[in-house]
C-alpha positions as CSV (number, residue, x, y, z in Angstrom):
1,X,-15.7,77.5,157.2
2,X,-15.6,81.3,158.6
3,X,-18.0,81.8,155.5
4,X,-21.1,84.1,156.6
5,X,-24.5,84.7,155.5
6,X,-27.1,86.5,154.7
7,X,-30.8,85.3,154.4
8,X,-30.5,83.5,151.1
9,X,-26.7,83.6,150.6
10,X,-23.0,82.3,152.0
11,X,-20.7,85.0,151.2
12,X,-16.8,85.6,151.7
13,X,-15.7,89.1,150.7
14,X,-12.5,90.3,151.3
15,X,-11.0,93.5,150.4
16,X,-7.7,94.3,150.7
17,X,-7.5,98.5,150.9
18,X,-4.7,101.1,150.8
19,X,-5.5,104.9,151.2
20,X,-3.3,107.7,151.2
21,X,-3.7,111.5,152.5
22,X,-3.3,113.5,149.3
23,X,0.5,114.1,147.7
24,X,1.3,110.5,150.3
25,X,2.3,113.1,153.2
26,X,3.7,111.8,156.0
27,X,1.2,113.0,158.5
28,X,-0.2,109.8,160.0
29,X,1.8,110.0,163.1
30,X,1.4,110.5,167.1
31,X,-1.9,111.2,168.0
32,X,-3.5,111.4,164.6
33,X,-2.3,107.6,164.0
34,X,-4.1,106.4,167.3
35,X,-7.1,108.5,166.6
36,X,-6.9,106.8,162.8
37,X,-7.0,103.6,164.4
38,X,-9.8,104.1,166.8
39,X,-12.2,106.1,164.1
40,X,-11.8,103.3,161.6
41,X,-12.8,100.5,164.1
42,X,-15.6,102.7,164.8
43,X,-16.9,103.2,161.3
44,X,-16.3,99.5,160.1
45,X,-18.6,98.7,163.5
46,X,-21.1,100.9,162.0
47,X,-21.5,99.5,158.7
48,X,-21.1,95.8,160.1
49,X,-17.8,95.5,158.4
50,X,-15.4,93.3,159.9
51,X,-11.4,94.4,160.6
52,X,-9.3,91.3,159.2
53,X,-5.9,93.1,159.3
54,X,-5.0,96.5,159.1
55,X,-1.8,98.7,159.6
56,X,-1.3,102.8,160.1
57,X,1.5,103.8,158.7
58,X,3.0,107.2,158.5
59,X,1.8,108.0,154.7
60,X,-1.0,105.3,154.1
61,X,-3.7,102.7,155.8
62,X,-3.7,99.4,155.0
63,X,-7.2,97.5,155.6
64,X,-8.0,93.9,155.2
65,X,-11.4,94.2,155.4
66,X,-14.7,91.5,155.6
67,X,-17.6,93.5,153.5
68,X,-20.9,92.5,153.4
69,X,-22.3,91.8,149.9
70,X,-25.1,94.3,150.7
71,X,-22.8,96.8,150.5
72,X,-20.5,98.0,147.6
73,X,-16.6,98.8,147.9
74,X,-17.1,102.0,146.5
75,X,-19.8,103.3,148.2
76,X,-18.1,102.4,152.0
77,X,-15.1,103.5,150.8
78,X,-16.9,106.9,150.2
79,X,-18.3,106.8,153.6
80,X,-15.0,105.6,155.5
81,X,-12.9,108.4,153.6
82,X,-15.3,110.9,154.6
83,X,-16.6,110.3,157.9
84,X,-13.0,109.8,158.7
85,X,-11.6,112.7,157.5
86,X,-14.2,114.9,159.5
87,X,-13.8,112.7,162.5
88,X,-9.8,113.9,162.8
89,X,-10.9,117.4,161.9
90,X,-13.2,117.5,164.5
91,X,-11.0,116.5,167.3
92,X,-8.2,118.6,165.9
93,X,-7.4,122.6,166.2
94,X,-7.5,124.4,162.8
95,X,-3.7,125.6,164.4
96,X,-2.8,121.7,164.8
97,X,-4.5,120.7,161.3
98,X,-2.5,123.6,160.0
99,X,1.1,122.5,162.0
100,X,0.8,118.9,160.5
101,X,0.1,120.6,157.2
102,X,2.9,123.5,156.8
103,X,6.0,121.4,156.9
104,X,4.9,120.3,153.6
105,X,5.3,122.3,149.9
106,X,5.5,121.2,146.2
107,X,7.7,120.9,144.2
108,X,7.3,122.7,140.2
109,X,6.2,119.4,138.9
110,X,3.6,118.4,141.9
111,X,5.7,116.4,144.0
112,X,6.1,117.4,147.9
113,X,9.1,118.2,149.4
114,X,10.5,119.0,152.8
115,X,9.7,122.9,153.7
116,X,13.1,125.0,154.0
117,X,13.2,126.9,157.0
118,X,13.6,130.2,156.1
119,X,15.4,131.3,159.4
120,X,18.2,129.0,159.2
């Protein structure tokens, strides 16, 4: 059994988790997808969360994750989202940030699509 425990409890929690950068843009790539990677291994370590599975792909993160019953879905989810998101800021340019981001506009109804260069 790969059950583990607690002081008075056995417990088996596993979370299957998908996250997406807002409008799904496709700006988990390159470096920002390594850095990804590495910063949520790091935060998982932190809160004694284990890594089952997990995939970077270029407009969402898929986590299989082990969480301890101490701690709510919600509430890590809260604190990976946000530690994350100023993790890559951090280690980012506001020029980079801003590169990754301007190749992107919305449509009338909300929905992104592909920036027209206005040169060509």
């Amino acid at each position: 059994m790969d059950n583990k425990s607690l002081s008075h409890t056995r417990w088996k929690c596993q979370y299957h988790i998908v996250f997406i950068p807002k409008y799904r843009k496709k700006i988990l790539y390159g470096k920002v997808r390594e850095d990804v990677r590495e910063i949520l291994s790091t935060l998982c370590k932190y809160k004694n969360v284990d890594i089952i599975a997990g995939a970077v792909c270029a407009d969402h993160v898929h986590l299989s994750v082990a969480i301890p019953p101490k701690l709510s879905i919600s509430n890590f989810m809260g604190y990976l989202k946000g530690k994350s998101t100023l993790m890559i800021f951090k280690g980012f340019s506001f020029f980079e940030v801003e590169k990754l981001m301007q190749n992107w506009e919305l449509s009338k109804d909300g929905k992104p699509l592909n920036r027209i260069n206005p040169l060509v």
